[in-house]
C-alpha positions in Angstrom: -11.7 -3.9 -22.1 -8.2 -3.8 -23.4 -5.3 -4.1 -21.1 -3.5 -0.7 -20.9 0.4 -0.3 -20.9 2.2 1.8 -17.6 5.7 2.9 -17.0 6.7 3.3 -13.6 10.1 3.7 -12.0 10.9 1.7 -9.4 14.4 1.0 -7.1 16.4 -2.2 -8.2 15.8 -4.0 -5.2 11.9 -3.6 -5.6 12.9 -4.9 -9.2 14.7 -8.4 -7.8 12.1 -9.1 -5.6 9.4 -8.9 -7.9 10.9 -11.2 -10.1 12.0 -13.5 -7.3 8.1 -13.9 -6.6 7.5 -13.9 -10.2 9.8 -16.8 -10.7 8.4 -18.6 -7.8 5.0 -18.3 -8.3 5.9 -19.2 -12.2 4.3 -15.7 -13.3 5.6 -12.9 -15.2 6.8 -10.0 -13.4 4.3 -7.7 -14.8 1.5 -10.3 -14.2 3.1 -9.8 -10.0 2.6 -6.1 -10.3 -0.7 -6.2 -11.6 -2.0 -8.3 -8.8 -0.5 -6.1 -6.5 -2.0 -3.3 -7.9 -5.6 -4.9 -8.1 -4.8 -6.0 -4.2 -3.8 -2.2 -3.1 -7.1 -0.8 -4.6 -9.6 -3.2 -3.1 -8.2 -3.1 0.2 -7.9 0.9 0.0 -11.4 1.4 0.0 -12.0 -1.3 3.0 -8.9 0.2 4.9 -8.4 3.9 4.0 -11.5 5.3 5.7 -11.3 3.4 8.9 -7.4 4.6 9.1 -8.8 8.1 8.4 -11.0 8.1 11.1 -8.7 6.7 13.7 -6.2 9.5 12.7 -9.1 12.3 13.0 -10.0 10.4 16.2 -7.0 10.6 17.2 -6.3 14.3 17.0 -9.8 15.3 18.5 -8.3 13.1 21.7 -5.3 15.4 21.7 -7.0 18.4 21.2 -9.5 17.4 24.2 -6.2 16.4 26.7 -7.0 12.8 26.5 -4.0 11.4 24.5 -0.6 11.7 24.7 1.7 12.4 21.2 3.8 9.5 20.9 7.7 11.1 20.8 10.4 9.2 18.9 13.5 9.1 20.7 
C-alpha cells in the first residue's frame, strides 16, 4: 500500500525534539513521527479500554460513597 502524505501542526519545541531524536537515532524526522504514530495506535487498543474501565470504575465507587474525589490544591 502506498505511503500517504499528512500535515499536521505542531509547537516549535515538539519540532526540535523530534529532530533531536531524529538526528540521534540517524532517522529522518518524519520517519520519528511515523513510529510514533504506529506506537500510539497499538498501545491504544491494549491501554484505552482498561483506562476506560478504571475511570467508569471509578465513578460507580463515588457514586456508591466508597471513594473520595481527589481535590487539587
Amino acid at each position: 500500500m502506498p505511503s500517504l502524505a499528512v500535515s499536521v501542526r505542531i509547537d516549535p519545541e515538539v519540532k526540535d525534539r523530534l529532530s533531536s531524536i531524529a538526528r540521534l537515532e540517524r532517522r529522518t524526522t518524519s520517519d520519528v513521527i511515523k513510529l510514533a504514530i504506529e506506537h500510539y495506535l497499538a498501545t491504544y487498543d491494549e491501554l484505552h479500554p482498561q483506562f476506560r474501565a478504571d475511570i467508569l470504575a471509578g465513578l460507580r465507587e463515588m457514586r456508591e460513597g466508597k471513594a473520595t474525589p481527589y481535590v487539587s490544591g
